[in-house]
N, C-alpha and C positions, 0 to 999 in steps of 0.2 A: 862463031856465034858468041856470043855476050852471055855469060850465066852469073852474072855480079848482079847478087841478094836473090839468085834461086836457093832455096832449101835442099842441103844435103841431106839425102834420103838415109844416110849413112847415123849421122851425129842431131841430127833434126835442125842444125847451125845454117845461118845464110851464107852462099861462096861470099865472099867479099874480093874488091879489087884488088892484086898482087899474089893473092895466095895458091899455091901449088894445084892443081886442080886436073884428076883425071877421067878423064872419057870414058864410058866403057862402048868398045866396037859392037857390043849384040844389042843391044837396047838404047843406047843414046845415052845414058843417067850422066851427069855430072856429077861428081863427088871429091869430096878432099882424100889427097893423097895417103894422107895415115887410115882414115876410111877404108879405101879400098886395101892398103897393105896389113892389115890387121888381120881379114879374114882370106886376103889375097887371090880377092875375085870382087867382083859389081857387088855393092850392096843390093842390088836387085836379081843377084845369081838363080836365087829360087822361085823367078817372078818368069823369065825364059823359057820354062818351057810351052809357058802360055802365052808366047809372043807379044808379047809387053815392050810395049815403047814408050821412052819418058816425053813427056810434053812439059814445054815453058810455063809457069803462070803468070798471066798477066798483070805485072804491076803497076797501082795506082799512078798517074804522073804527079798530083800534086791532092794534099790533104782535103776531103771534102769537107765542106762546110759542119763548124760544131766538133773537127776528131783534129788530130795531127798526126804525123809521120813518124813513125821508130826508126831513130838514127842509128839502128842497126841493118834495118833488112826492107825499110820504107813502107809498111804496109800500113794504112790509115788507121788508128787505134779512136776510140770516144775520149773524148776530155776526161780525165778524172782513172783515168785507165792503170792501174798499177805494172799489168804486164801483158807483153804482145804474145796473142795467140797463135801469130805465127811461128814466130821464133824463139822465143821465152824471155823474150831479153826484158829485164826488169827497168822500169822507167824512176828517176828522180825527179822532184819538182820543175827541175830545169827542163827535162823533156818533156814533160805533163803542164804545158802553161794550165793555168788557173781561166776558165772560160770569162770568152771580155763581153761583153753587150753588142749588142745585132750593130751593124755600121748604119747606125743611125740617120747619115745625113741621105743615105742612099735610100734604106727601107720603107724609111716613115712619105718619102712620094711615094711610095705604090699607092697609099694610103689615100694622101692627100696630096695629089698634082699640085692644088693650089697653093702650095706651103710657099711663102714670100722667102725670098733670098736669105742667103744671113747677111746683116749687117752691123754695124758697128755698135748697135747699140743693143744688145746682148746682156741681159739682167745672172739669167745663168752661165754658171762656168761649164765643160765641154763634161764633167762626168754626169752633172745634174739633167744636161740636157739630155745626152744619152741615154740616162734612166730613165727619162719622162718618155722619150720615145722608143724605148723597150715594153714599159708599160703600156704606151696606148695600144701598141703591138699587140701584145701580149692578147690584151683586151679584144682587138679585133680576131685573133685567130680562136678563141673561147666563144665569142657570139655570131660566128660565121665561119664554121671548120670545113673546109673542101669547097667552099664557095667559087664556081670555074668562073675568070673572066668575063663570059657572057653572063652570067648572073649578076655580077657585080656591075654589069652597064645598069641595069634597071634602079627608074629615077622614082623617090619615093620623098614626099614632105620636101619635094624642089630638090633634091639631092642624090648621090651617087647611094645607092642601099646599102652597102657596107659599113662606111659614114654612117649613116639613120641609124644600123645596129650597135655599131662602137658606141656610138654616143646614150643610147636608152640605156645600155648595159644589163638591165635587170628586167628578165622577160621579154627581150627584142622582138622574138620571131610572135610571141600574142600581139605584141604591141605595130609589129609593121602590117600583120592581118588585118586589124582594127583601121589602121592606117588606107590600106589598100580599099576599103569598104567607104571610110568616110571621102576619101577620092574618086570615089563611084557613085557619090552622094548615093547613097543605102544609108538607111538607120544604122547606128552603134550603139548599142548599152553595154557600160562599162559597173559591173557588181562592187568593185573595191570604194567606186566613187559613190554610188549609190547608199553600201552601210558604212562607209568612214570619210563621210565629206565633214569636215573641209583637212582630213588629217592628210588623205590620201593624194591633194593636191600639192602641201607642202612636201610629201616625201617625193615627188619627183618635181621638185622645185618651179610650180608655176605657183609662185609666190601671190601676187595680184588675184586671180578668182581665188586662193586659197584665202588669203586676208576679208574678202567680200564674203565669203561664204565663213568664218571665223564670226565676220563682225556679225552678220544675224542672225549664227546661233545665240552668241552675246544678247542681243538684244531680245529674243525672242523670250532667254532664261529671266532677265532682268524684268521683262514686260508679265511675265507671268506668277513672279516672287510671290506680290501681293495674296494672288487668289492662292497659290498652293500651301501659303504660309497659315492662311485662314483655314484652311481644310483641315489642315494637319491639326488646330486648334483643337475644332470641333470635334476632329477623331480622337483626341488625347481625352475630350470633354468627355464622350459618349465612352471612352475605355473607362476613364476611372469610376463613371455613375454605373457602368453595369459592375464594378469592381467592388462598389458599395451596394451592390442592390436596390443603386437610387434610381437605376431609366425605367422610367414607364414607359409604356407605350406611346403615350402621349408626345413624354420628351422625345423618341426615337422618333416620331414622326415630324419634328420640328425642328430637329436637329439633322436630320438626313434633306428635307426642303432646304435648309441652309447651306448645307454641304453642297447640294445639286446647284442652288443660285446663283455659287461662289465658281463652281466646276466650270463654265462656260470657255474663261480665259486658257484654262489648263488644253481643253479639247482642242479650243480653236488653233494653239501653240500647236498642240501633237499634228494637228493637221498643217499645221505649216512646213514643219519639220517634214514630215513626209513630201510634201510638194516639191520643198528645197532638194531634199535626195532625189528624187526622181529626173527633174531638171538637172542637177549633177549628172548622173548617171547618163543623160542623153547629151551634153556637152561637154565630158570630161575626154572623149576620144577626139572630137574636134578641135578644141583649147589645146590641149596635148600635141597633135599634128603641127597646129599653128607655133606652138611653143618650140618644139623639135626646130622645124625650119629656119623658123627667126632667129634662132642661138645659134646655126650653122652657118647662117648666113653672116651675123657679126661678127661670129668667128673668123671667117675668110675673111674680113676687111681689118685684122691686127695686120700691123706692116713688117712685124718681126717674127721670125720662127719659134721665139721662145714665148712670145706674146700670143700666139696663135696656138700653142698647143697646153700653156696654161691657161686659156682661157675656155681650151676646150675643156680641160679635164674639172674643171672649176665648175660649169654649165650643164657639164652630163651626168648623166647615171641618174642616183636617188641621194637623198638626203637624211639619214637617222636623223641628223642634230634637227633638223627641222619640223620635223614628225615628231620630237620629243618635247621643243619649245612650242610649238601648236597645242600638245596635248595638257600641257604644266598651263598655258595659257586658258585654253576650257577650262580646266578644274579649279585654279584659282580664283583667277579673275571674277568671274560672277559674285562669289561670298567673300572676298575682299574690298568691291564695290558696294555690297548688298551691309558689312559691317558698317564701311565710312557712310554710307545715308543712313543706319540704322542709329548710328551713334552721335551724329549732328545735325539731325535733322532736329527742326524746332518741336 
């Protein structure tokens, strides 16, 4: 029998090939020969009367995935591993490689069957690409964890549902719900779209109804200037006359008639505004659906693998910087318009 890198019961050491190695006839144990001549009997002597017989352990044939082999006694250790629990044998860098990125070329198809060949026109060099599809990995195993197979056939926004998840990244499983419903043509109301239109459109990058819905808040603030700047007059009017003990009655009641006259534009706004959120909020799930798919589908038609998976990571998830230049654009823009007509206007 073989007992090269069984555990000497004796010294806690692996036998290794060549070295002196004795049997013992009651129990089976293998052991190293100074082992056993030291106390000159089985290191399992006191284990006999209880009819103890040594058994093999079975070892690893080759490292599994993420650990390596201790070049002492073979037993698969984790990356990063300073010393094998089998044996004790302490590891150097050399034995401990430094963990590499998932094999990429192979992985990132479970993902995406359709990944276009490699060819020669190749923008990334082999560690960037690597890391790009580590990441999207990465990404897909965080928004789909134990997803079996048959789950992953299911087609959602024209596409493999795994896919749909990788790609929204932020909030998948609400968002493929939503998805699933506006596919069944059911109603969707979407709340984020509803109290943060048009911010909530730029943060998951459907740029186009975010811009439409931008420009007539734009408009609506600019269309309304006039009356609420008059308002504010009259309220400044009516503060400082009760300030001097100058409103009468009289004035209050002529000055509140002008307040109301001038009010009309303000209301009609606030009701626009509400209309615009509401319409958001019943096409933001639908837009979104449409936008998922289309991006997926462009994506599949890059001719290159590295063009196809920057383009994915480029297209998906959400967008801070977008949601922050949407939100500097509201708060600007209006009183930086509303200065240049205030200031050159004849």
């Amino acid at each position: 029998m073989n007992y090269q890198n069984q555990i000497c019961d004796g010294c806690k050491r692996p036998l290794l090939d060549g070295e002196d190695v004795v049997v013992c006839p009651v129990c089976g144990t293998p052991q190293h020969r100074a082992c056993y001549e030291k106390e000159n009997a089985c290191v399992n002597a006191d284990r006999h009367a209880d009819h103890y017989v040594w058994s093999a352990e079975a070892l690893p044939d080759a490292p599994a995935a993420g650990s390596f082999a201790c070049p002492v006694c073979g037993t698969n250790n984790p990356q990063g591993s300073e010393e094998c629990p089998r044996c004790g044998q302490r590891f150097s860098r050399a034995d401990a490689p430094t963990p590499q990125p998932a094999a990429a070329h192979r992985d990132i198809r479970t993902l995406f069957p359709e990944l276009p060949q490699e060819s020669g026109e190749l923008r990334l060099d082999d560690a960037s690409y690597e890391m790009l599809c580590d990441n999207i990995l990465q990404r897909a195993d965080a928004v789909a964890p134990g997803m079996t197979a048959e789950q992953a056939q299911e087609i959602v926004a024209g596409h493999p549902i795994k896919q749909v998840l990788t790609f929204i990244a932020s909030k998948p499983l609400v968002y493929i719900n939503k998805f699933r419903k506006v596919e069944a043509h059911r109603p969707s109301w979407n709340w984020a779209a509803f109290f943060f239109t048009p911010y909530w459109y730029f943060y998951r990058k459907l740029y186009k109804p975010g811009i439409i819905f931008l420009t007539l808040r734009l408009c609506l603030t600019l269309l309304v200037y006039p009356a609420s700047n008059t308002i504010m007059e009259i309220w400044t009017q009516m503060s400082e006359a009760a300030a001097n003990n100058a409103l009468t009655e009289e004035m209050m009641r002529s000055l509140t008639a002008t307040m109301l006259q001038n009010a009309w534009p303000v209301y009609a706004a606030g009701g626009a505004l509400l209309l615009m959120a509401i319409v958001s909020a019943l096409l933001a799930d639908r837009l979104y659906l449409r936008h998922v798919g289309n991006s997926l589908r462009a994506i599949k038609n890059e001719e290159t693998c590295d063009g196809f998976l920057v383009s994915f990571v480029r297209r998906g998830s959400v967008s801070f910087l977008a949601l922050a230049v949407s939100y500097a654009a509201l708060s600007f823009i209006p009183s930086l318009l509303i200065s240049v007509f205030t200031n050159f206007a004849p």
